[in-house]
N, C-alpha and C positions, 0 to 999 in steps of 0.2 A: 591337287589343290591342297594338300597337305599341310597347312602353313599355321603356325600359333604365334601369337603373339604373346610376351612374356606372363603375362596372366588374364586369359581369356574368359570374357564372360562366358555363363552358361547359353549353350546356344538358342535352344527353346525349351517349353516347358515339357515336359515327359518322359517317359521311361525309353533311355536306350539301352542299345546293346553293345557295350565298347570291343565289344572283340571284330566289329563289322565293319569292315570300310566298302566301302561302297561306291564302281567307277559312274561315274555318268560322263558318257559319249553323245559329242554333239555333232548332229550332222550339219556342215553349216558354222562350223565351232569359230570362225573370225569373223561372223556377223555381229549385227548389232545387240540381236537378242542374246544370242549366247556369249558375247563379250559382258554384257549387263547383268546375265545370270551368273559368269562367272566371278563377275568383280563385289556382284552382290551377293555371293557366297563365301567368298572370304570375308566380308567386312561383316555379316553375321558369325561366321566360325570364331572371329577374333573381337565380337563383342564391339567393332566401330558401329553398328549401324542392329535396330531395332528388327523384329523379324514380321512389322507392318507389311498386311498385304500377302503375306503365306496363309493359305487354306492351312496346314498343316500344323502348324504354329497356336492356331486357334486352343480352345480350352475342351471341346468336342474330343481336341486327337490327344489329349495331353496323358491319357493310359495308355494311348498304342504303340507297341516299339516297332520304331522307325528308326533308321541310321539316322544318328545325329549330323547337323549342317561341316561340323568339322571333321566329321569321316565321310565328308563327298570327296571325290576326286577325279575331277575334269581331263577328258583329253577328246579328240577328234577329229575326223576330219573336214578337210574344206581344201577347194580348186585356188581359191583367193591365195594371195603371196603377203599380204598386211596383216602384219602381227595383233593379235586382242590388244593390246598396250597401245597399239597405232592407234586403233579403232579404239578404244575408251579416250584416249586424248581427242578425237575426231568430235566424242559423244561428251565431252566436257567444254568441249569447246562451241557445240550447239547448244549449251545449256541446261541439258540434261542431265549431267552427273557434276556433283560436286568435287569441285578440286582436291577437297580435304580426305576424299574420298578414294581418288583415283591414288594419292600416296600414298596410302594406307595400305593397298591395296598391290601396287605394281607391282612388285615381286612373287604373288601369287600368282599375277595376268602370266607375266614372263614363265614360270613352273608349267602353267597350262599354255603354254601355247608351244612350249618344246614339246610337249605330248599329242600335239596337232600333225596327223599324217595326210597326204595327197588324196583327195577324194578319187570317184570316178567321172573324168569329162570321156563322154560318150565320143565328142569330138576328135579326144588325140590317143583314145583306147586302140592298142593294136590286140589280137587274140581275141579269145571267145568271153563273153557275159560271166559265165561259169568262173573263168579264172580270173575274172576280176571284183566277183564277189570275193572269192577264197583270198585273193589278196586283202582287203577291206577286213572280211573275219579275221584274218591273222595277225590283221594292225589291233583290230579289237580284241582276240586274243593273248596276245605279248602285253598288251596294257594291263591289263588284269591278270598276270601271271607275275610283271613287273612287279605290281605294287602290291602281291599276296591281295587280291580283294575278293570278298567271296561272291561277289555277281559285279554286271555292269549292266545299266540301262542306257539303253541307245535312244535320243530325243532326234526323230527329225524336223531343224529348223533353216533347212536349205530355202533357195529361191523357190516360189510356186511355178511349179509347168505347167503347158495347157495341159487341158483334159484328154484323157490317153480312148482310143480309140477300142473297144474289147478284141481280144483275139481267141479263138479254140484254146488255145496253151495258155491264158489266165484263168480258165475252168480247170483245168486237169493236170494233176502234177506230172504224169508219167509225159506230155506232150513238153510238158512248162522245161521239164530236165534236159529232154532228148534236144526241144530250140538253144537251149543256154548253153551246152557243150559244142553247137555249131558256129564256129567263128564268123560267118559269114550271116551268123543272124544277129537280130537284135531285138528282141520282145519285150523287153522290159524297159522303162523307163529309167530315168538316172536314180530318183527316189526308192525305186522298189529294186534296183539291183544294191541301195543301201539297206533293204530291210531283209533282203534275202537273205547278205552278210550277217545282219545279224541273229538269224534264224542259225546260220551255220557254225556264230560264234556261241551258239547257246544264251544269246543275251534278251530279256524283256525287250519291249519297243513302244514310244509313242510317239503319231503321224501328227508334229503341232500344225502342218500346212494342210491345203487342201491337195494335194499333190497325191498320187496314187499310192507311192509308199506299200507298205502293208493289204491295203484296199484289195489287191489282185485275190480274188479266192482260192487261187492255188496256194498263193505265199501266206493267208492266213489258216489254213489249210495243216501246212509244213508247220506254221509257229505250232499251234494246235497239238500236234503229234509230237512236235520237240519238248512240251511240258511247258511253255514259255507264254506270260501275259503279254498280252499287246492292247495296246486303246491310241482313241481315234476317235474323230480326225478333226483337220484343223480348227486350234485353239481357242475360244469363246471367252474375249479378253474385257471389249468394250461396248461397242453398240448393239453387239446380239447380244451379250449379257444383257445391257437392259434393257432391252426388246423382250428377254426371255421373261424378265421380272414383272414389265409390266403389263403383258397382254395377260396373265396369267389372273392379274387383278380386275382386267377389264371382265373376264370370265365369270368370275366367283361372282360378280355385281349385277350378271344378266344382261352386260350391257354388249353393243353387239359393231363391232370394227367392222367398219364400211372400206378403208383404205388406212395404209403405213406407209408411204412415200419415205425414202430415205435418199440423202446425198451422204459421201466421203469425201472426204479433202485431206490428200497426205501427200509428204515428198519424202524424200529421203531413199534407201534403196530399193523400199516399200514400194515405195510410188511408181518409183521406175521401171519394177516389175511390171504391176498391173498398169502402166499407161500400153503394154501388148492385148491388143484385143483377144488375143489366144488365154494369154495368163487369166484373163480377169475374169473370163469365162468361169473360170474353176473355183474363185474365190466369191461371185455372184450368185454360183446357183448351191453352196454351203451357207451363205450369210442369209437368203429366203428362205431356206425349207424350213426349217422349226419355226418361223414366225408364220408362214402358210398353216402348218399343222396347228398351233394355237388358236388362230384367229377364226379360220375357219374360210378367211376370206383369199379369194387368188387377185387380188390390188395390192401389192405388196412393189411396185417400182423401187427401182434402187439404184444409183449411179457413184462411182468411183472415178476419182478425177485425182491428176496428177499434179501437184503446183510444188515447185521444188521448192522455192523459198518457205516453206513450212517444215520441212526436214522431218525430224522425227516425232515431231504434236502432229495427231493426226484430229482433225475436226468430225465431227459426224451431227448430220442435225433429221431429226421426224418429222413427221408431219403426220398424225394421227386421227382419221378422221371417225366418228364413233356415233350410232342412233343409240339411244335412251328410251323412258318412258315417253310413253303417248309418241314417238317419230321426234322426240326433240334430237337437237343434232348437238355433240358435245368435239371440242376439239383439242389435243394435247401438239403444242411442240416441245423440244426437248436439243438441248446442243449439249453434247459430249467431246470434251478438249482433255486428251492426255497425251503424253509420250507414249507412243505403245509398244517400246520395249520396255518401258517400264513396269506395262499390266502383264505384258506376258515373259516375263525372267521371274518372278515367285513362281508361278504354274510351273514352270520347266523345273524350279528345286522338287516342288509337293509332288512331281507325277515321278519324277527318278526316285522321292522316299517310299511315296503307295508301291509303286512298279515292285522297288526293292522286298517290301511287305508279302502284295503277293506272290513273286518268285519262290519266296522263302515260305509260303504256305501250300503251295504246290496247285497255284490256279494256272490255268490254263485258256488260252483262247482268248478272247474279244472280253475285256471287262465291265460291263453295261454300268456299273457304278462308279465307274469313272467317267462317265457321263456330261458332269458338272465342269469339267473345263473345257468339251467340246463344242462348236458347232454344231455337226455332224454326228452326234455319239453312237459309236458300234454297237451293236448290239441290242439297242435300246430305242425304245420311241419315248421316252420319255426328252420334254426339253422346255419344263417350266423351273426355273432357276430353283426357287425353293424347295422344291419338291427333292430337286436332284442334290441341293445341299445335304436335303436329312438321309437322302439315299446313298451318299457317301459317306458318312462319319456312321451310319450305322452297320453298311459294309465294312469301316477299316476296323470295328470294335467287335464283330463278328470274325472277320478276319484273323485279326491277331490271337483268338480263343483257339483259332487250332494248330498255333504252334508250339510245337514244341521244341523245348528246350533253346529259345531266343531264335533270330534268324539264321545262324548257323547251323542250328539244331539237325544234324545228320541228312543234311540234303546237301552236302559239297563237293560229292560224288557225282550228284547227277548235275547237279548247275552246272559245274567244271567242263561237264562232259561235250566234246565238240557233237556237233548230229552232223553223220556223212552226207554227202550231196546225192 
């Protein structure tokens, strides 16, 4: 995503490192989210378009060196054959992006989407698991040899799958190895034979779906030992955000949630997914648990419903039911209307710049303080919104203290360095 326009504004506020470009790999990369991230990353790099709605961007991060928006550089894979370009005209043409927007823009779509390779469909895969991670890492390796970049962070924003079944070989690497070299197995899911690649291209990872991904203990395991941050899991964009925000209020006030009744209403490719009883499963039982953990209470109903003429505004409405003093009963509803690639394309820039941050400080494993744009967050039980905001901006300002000599700083050896299977 290389692309300047003849005098670019500055992209955001703070200290970068120009010597760093920085790839981010989109799993999923000709969907809608990552069609939106990429189109809304040029149009910041090139100064069309404000960096409203970046966590990163904020004045919190505005000391941390973070690869600036114009040394991102998009490529990935995806099974789909429609080009970003397609899909941005698709997404301007539902209303969601500005026409003025998508010109300004096109020739970056087009740059990323030549750097878009074949994902893995489980379906038309011949050989073993194994070598078609090692293919996947070697797309994501040639990308970032291509463009001299000195890391890449790999976002998964594929379709959600159901929920994966545990097997002995998701505990134990030496089983997890000996199943993936047998052609005639198949233990991992489409998601987590995308995160294993990246485990083997040396690259960061974030799980934005509920989808297994990284989740497998073996494969967080492997990141772990390879020196490489990973966070998770899926994205905490709209209605659990403020879910997270305000049951946290309901707390502090003594006051005591009796039930949270929740509906969805989305169409678009969203919808389509979870209208599978299987998919939605995965996405039902991430969207409850931090609002179980807050409230205290297990009345927490919640329904997803698919209505295609809504497309990409996805509707979400509460239903809050709350005792008070002396047993008075108190009641909140709440309707939440966005585009929701539009809340989750900032997340996908801010977690490829943290990602990049801590690669380059040499953190490792499941990053609990990134927290703040999950669901689900790894590592953490923390998942009252505010709480996890200050516990981010004062991780990236801790963070950045122990680097040295900028993100480059004499770790290019080890980033580089493929991990054998």
């Amino acid at each position: 995503m290389h692309h300047h326009a003849a005098d670019p504004a500055p992209a955001t506020p703070g200290t970068h490192d120009p010597s760093v470009r920085t790839g981010l790999w989109l799993v999923g990369a000709r969907g809608s989210v990552a069609t939106t991230a990429t189109l809304g990353l040029a149009a910041l790099a090139d100064g069309h378009a404000p960096s409203t709605g970046c966590v990163t961007a904020r004045p919190a991060f505005a000391a941390v060196p973070l690869p600036a928006f114009g040394d991102l550089v998009v490529g990935g894979h995806d099974v789909a054959g429609v080009s970003m370009a397609k899909r941005a005209e698709a997404l301007v043409d539902a209303g969601m992006i500005a026409p003025r927007l998508l010109a300004a823009t096109h020739p970056a779509l087009e740059v990323a989407d030549a750097e878009v390779r074949p994902g893995y469909d489980p379906r038309e895969h011949q050989g073993s698991q194994q070598e078609a991670a090692e293919r996947l890492a070697a797309d994501i390796t040639a990308f970032r040899e291509r463009h001299g970049l000195a890391r890449v962070v790999v976002v998964d924003l594929a379709s959600t799958e159901p929920p994966v079944d545990p097997l002995p070989e998701h505990d134990d690497v030496d089983l997890l190895r000996a199943a993936l070299a047998d052609p005639g197995r198949s233990v991992l899911p489409a998601s987590s034979v995308s995160a294993y690649a990246a485990v083997l291209a040396g690259a960061p990872y974030a799980a934005f779906t509920p989808s297994a991904g990284m989740a497998i203990p073996a494969l967080t395991r492997l990141a772990t030992e390879a020196g490489l941050p990973v966070a998770g899991q899926d994205g905490k964009t709209g209605q659990t955000w403020l879910r997270t925000v305000l049951a946290p209020a309901f707390a502090a006030r003594g006051l005591r949630v009796l039930s949270w009744a929740g509906t969805n209403l989305l169409g678009g490719g969203d919808g389509a997914t979870l209208a599978d009883p299987e998919a939605v499963r995965s996405k039902l039982a991430t969207k409850s648990r931090g609002l179980r953990d807050l409230t205290g209470t297990g009345t927490t109903p919640l329904h997803i419903d698919n209505v295609p003429d809504l497309g990409d505004v996805k509707v979400a409405w509460d239903h809050v039911h709350v005792e008070g003093f002396l047993g008075t009963r108190i009641t909140l509803q709440t309707t939440w209307s966005a585009h929701d690639s539009m809340l989750a394309a900032p997340y996908v820039l801010d977690l490829a710049r943290l990602l990049a941050l801590a690669h380059a400080a040499g953190v490792a494993g499941p990053v609990p303080e990134l927290g703040f744009f999950f669901k689900e967050p790894w590592a953490s039980h923390v998942h009252d919104a505010a709480a996890q905001a200050g516990e981010l901006a004062i991780w990236a300002t801790r963070t950045a203290a122990t680097l040295t000599g900028g993100l480059t700083g004499g770790l290019t050896g080890r980033l580089t360095g493929r991990v054998r299977p």
